[in-house]
PDB file as gemmi writes it, atoms N, CA and C in Angstrom:
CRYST1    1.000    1.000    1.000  90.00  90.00  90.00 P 1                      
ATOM      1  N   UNK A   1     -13.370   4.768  17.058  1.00  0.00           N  
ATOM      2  CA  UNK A   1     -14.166   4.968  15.877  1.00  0.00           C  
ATOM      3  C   UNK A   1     -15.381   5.825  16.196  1.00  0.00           C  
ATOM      4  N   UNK A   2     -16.378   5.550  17.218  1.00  0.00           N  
ATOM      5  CA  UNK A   2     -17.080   5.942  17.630  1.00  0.00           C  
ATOM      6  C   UNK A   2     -17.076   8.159  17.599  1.00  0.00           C  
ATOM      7  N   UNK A   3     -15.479   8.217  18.358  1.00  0.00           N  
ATOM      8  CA  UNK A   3     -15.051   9.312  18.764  1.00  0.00           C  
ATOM      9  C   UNK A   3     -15.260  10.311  17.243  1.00  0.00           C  
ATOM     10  N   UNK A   4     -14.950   9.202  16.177  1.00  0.00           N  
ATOM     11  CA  UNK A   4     -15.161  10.221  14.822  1.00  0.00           C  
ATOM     12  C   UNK A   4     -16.476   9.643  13.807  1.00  0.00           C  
ATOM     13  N   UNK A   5     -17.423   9.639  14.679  1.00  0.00           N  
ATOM     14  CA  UNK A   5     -18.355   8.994  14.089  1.00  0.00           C  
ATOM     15  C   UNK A   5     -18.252   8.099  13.048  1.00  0.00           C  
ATOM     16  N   UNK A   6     -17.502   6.715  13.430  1.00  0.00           N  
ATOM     17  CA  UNK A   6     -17.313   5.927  12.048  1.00  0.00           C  
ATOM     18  C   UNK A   6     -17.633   4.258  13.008  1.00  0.00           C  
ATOM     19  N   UNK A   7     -19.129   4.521  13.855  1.00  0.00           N  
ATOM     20  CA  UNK A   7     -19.535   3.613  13.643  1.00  0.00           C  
ATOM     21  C   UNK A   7     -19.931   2.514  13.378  1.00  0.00           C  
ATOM     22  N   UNK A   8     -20.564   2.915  12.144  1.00  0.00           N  
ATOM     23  CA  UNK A   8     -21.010   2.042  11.343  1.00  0.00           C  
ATOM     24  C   UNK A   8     -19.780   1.348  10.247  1.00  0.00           C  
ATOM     25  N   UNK A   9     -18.470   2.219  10.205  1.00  0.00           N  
ATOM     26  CA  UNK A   9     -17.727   1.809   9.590  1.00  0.00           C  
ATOM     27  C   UNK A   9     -16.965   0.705  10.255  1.00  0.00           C  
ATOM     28  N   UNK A  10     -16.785   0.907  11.415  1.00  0.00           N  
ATOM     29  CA  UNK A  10     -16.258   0.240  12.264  1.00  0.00           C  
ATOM     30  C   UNK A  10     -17.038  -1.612  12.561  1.00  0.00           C  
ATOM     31  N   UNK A  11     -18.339  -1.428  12.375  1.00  0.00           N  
ATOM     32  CA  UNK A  11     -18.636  -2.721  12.419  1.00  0.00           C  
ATOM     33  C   UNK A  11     -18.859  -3.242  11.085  1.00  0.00           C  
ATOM     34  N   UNK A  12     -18.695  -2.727  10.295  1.00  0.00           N  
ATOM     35  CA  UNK A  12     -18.632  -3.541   8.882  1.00  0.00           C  
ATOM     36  C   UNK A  12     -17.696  -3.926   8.957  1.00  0.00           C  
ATOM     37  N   UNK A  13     -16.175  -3.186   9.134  1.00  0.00           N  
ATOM     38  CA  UNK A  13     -15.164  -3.753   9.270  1.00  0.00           C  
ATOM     39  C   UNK A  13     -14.702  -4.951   9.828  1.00  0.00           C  
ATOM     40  N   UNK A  14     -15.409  -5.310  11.228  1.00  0.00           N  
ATOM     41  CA  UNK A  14     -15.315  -6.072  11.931  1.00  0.00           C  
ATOM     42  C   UNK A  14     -16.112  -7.306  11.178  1.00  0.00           C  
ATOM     43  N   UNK A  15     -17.454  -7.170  10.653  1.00  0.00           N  
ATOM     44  CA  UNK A  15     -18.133  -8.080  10.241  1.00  0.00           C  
ATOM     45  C   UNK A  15     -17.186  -8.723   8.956  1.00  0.00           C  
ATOM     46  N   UNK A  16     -16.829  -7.777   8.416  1.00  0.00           N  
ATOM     47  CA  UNK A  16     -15.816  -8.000   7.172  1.00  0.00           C  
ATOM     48  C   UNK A  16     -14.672  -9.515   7.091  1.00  0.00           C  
ATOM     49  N   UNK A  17     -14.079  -8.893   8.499  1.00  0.00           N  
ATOM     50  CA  UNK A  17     -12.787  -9.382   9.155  1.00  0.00           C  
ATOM     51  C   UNK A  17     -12.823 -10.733   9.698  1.00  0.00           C  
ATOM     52  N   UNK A  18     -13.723 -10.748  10.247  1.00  0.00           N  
ATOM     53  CA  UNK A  18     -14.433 -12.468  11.148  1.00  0.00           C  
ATOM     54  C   UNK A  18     -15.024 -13.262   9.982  1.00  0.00           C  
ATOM     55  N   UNK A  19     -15.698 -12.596   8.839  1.00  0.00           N  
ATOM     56  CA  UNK A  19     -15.946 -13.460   7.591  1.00  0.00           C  
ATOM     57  C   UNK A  19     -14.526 -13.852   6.744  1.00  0.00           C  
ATOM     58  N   UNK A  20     -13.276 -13.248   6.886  1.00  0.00           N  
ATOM     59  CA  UNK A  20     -12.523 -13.132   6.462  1.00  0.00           C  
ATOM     60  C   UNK A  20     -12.450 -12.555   4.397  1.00  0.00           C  
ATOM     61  N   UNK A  21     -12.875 -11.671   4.459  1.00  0.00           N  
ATOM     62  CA  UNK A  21     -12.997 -10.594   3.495  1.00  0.00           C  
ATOM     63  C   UNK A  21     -12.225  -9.644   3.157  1.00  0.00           C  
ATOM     64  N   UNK A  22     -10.868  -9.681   3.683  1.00  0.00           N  
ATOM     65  CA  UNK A  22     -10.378  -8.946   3.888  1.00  0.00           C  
ATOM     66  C   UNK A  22      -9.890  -7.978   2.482  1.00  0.00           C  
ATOM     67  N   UNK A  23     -10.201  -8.381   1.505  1.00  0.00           N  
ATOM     68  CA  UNK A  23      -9.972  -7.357   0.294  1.00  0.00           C  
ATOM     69  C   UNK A  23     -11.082  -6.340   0.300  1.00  0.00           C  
ATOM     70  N   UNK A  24     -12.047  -6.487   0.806  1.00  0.00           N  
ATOM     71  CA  UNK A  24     -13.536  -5.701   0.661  1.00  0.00           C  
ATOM     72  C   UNK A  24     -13.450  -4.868   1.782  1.00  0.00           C  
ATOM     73  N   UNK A  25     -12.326  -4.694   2.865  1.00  0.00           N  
ATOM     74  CA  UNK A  25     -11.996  -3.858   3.507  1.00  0.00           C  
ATOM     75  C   UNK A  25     -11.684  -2.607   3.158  1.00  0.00           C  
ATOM     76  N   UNK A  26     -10.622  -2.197   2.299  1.00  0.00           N  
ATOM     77  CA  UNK A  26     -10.784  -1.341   1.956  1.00  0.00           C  
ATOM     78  C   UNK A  26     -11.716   0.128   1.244  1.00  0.00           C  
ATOM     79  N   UNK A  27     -13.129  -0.699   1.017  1.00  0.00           N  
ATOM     80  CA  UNK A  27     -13.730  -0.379   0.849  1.00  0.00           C  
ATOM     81  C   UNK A  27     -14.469   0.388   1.934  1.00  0.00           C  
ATOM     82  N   UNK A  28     -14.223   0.116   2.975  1.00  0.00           N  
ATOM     83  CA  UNK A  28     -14.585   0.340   4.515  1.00  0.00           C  
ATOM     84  C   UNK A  28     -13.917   1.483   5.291  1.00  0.00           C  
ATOM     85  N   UNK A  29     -12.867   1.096   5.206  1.00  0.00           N  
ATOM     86  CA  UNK A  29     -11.661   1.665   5.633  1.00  0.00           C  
ATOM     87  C   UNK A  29     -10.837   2.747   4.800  1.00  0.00           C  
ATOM     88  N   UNK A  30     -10.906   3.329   4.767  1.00  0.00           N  
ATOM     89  CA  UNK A  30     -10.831   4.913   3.765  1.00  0.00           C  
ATOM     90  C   UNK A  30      -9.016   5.101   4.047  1.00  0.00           C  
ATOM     91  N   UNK A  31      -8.662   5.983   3.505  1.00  0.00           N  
ATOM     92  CA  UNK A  31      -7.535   6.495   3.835  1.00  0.00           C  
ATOM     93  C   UNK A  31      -7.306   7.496   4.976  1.00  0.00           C  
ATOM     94  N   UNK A  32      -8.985   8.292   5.426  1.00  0.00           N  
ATOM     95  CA  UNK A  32      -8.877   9.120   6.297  1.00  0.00           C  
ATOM     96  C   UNK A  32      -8.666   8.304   7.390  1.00  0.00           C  
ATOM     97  N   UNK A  33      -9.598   7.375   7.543  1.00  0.00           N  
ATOM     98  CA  UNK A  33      -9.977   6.272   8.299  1.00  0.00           C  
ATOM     99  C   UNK A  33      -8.007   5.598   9.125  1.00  0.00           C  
ATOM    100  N   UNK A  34      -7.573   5.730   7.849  1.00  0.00           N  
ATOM    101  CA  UNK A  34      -6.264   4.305   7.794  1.00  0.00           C  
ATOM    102  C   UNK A  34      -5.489   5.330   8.860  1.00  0.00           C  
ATOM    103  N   UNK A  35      -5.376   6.777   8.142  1.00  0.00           N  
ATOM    104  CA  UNK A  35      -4.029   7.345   8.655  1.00  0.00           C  
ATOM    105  C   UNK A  35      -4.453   7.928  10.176  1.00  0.00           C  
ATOM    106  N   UNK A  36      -5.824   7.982   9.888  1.00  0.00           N  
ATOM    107  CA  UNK A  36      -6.300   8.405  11.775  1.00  0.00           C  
ATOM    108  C   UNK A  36      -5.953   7.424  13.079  1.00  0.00           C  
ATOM    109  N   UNK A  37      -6.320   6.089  12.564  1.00  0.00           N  
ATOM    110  CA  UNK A  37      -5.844   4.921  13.265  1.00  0.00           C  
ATOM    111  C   UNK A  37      -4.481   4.580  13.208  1.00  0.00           C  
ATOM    112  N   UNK A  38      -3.571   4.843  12.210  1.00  0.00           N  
ATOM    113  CA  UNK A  38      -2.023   3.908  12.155  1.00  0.00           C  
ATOM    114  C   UNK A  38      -1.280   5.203  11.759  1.00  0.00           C  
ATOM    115  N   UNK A  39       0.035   5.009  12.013  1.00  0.00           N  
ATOM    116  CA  UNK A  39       1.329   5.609  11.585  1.00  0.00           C  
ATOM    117  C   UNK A  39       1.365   4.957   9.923  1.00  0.00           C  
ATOM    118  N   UNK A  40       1.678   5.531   8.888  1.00  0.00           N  
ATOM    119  CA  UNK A  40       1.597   4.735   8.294  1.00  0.00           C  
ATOM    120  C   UNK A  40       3.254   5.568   7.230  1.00  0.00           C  
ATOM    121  N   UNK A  41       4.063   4.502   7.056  1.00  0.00           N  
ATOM    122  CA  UNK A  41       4.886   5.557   6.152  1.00  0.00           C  
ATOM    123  C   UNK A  41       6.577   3.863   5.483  1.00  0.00           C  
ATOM    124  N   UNK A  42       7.072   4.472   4.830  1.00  0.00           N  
ATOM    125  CA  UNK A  42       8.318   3.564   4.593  1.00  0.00           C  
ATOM    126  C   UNK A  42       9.101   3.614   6.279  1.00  0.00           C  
ATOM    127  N   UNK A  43      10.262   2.554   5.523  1.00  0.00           N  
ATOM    128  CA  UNK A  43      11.250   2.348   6.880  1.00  0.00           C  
ATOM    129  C   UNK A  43      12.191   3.412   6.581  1.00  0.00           C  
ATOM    130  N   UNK A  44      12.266   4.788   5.285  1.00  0.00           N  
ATOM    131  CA  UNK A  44      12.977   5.927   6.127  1.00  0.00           C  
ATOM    132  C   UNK A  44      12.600   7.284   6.512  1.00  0.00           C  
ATOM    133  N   UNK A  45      10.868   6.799   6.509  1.00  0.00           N  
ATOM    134  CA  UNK A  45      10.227   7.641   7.116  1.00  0.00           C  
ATOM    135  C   UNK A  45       9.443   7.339   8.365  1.00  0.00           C  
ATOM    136  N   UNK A  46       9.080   6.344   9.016  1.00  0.00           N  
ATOM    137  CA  UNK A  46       7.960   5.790   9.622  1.00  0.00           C  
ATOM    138  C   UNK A  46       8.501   6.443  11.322  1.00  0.00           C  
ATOM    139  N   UNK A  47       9.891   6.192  11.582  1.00  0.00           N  
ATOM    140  CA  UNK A  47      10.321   6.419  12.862  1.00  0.00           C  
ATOM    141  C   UNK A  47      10.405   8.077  13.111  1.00  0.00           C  
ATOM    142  N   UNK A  48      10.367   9.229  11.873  1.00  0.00           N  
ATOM    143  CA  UNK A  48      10.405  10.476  12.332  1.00  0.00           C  
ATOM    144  C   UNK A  48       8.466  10.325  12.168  1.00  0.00           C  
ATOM    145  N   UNK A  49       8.110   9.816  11.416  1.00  0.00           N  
ATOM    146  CA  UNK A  49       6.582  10.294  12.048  1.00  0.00           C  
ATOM    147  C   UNK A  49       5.819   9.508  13.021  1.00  0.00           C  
ATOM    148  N   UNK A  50       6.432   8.219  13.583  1.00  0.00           N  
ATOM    149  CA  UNK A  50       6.233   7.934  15.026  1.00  0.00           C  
ATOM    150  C   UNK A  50       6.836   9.178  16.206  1.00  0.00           C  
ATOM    151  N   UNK A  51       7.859   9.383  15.824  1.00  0.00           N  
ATOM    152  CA  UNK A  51       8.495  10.161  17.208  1.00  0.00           C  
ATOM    153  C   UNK A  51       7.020  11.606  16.993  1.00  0.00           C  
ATOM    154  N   UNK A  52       7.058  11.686  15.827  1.00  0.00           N  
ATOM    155  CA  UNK A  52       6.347  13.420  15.778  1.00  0.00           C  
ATOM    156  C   UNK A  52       4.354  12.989  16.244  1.00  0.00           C  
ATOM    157  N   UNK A  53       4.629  12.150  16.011  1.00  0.00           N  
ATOM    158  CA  UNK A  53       2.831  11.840  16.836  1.00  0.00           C  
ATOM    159  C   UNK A  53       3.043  11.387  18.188  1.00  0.00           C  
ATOM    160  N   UNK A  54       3.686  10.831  18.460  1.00  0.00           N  
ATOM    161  CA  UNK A  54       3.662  10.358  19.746  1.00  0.00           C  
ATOM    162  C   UNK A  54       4.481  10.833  20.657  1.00  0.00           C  
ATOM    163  N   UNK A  55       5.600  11.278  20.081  1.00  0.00           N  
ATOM    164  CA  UNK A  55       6.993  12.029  21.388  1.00  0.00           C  
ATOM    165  C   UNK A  55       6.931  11.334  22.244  1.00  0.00           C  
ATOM    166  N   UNK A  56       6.683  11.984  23.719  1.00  0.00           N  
ATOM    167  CA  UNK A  56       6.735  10.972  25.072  1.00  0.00           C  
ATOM    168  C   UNK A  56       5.759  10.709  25.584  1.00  0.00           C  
ATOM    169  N   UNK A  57       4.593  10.411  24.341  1.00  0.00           N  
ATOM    170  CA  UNK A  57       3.158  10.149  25.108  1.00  0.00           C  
ATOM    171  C   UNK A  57       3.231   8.599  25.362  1.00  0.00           C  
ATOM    172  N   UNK A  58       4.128   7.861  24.598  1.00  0.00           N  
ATOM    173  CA  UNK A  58       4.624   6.596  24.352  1.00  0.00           C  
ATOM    174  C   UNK A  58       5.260   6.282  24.799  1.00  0.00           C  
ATOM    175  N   UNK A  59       5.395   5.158  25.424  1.00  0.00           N  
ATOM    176  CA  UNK A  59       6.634   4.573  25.807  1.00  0.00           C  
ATOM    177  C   UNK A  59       6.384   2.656  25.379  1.00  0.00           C  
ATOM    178  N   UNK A  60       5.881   2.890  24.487  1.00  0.00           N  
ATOM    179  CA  UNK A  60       5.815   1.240  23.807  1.00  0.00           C  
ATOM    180  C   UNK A  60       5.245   1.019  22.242  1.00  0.00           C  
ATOM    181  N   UNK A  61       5.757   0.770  21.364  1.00  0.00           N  
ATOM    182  CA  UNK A  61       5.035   0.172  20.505  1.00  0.00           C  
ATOM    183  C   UNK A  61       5.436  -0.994  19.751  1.00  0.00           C  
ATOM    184  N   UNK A  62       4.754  -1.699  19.003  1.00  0.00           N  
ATOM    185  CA  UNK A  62       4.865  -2.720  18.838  1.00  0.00           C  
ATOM    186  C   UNK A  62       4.625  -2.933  16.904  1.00  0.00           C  
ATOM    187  N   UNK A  63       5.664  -3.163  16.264  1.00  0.00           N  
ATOM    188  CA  UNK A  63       5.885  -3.713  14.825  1.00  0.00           C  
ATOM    189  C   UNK A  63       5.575  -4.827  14.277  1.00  0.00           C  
ATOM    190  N   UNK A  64       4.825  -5.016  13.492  1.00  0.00           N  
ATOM    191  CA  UNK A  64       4.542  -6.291  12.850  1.00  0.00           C  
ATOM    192  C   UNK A  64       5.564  -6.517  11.680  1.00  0.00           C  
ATOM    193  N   UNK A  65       6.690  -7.026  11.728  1.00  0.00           N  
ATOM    194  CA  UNK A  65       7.331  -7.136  10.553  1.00  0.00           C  
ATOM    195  C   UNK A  65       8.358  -8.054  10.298  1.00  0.00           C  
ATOM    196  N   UNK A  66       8.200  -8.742   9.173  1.00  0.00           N  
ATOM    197  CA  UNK A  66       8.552 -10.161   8.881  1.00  0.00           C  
ATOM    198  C   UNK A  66      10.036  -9.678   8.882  1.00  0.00           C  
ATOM    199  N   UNK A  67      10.929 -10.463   9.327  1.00  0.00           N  
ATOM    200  CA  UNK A  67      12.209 -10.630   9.473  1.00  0.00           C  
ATOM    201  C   UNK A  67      12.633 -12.079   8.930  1.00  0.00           C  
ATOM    202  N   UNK A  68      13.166 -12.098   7.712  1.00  0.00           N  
ATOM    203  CA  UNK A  68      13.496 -13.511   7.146  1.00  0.00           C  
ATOM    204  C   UNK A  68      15.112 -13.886   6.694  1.00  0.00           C  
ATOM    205  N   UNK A  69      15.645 -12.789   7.021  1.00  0.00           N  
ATOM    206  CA  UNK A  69      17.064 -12.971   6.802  1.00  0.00           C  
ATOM    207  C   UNK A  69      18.050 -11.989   7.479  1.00  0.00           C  
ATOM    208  N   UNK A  70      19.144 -11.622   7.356  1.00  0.00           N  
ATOM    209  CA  UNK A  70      20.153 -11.090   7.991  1.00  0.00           C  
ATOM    210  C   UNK A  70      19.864  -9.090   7.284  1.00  0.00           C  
ATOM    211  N   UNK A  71      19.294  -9.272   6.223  1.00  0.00           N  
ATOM    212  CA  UNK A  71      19.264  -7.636   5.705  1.00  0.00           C  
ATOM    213  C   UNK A  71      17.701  -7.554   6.571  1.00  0.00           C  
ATOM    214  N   UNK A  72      16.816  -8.138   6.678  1.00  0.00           N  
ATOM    215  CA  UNK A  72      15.589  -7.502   7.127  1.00  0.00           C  
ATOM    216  C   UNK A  72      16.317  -7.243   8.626  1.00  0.00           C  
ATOM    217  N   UNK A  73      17.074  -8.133   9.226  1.00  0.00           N  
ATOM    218  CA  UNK A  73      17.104  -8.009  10.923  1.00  0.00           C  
ATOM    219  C   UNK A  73      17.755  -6.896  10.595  1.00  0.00           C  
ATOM    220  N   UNK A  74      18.755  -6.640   9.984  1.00  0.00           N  
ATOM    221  CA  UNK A  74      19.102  -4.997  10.030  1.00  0.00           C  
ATOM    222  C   UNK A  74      18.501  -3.818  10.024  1.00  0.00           C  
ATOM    223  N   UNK A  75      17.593  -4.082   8.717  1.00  0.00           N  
ATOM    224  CA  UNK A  75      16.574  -3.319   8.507  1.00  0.00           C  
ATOM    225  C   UNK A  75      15.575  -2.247   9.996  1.00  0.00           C  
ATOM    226  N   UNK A  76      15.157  -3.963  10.392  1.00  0.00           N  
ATOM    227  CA  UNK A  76      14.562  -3.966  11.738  1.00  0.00           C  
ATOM    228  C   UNK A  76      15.057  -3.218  12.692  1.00  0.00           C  
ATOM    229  N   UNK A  77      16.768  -3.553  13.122  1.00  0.00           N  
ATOM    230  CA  UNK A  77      17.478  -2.793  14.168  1.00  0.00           C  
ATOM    231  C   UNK A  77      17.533  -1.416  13.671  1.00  0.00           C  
ATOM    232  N   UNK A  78      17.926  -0.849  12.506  1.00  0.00           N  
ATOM    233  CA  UNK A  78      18.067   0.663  11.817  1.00  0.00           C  
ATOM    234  C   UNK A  78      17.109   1.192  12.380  1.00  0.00           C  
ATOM    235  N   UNK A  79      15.357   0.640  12.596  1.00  0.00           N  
ATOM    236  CA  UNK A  79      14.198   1.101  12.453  1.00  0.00           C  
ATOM    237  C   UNK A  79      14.103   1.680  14.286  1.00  0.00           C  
ATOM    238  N   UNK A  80      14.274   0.321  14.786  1.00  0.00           N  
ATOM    239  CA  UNK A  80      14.121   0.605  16.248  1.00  0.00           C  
ATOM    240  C   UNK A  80      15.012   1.861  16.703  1.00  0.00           C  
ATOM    241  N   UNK A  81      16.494   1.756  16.258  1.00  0.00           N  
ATOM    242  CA  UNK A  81      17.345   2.830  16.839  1.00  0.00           C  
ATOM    243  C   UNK A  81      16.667   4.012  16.648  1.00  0.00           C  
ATOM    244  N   UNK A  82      16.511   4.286  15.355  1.00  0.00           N  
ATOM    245  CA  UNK A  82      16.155   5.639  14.741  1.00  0.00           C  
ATOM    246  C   UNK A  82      14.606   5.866  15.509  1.00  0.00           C  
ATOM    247  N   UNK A  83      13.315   4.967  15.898  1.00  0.00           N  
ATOM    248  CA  UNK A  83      12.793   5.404  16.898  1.00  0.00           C  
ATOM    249  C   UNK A  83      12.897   5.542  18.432  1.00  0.00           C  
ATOM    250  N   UNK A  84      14.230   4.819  18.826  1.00  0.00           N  
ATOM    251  CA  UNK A  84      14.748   5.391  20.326  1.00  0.00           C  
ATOM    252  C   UNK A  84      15.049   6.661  20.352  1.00  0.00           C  
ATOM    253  N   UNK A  85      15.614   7.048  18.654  1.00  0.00           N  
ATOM    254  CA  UNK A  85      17.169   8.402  18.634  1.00  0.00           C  
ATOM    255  C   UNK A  85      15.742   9.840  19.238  1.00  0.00           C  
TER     256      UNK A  85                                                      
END                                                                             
C-alpha cells in the first residue's frame, strides 16, 4: 500500500476490519485499490488473467472458495486445470 501511496487507506482499512465493519470498506477500498491488490474476474475468466499477471513469477496460489456439492467441486477442478494449462 505504502508503495502506491495508500497509506492512510490502508489503515482505515485495517481499523475498519478489526472493528468488524466490513460494509464501510468499500468505501476505503476503491476499485483501483481492489484490482491493484487481487486478480479479480468470473470462473471463465479468472485463470487466463491469473496466468497473464503472474506467468512463472508464481508458483502457488491459493483460492478461497466454498465447495458445497459435487457441481462446485467441479467447478473448482475446471478452475485449477485451466490455471495449470
Amino acid at each position: 500500500f505504502e508503495l502506491h501511496g495508500w497509506e492512510d487507506e490502508a489503515d482505515r482499512a485495517a481499523s475498519l476490519s478489526k472493528a468488524g465493519r466490513w460494509e464501510e470498506l468499500a468505501m476505503v477500498v476503491d476499485d483501483e485499490i481492489l484490482h491493484t491488490v487481487a486478480t479479480i474476474g468470473t470462473h471463465d475468466t479468472i485463470a487466463a488473467q491469473l496466468r497473464e499477471r503472474y506467468g512463472p513469477r508464481c508458483d502457488r496460489i491459493e483460492f478461497s472458495i466454498p465447495v458445497t456439492d459435487e457441481a462446485s467441486a467441479e467447478r473448482c477442478r475446471d478452475l485449477l486445470d485451466a490455471v495449470r494449462a
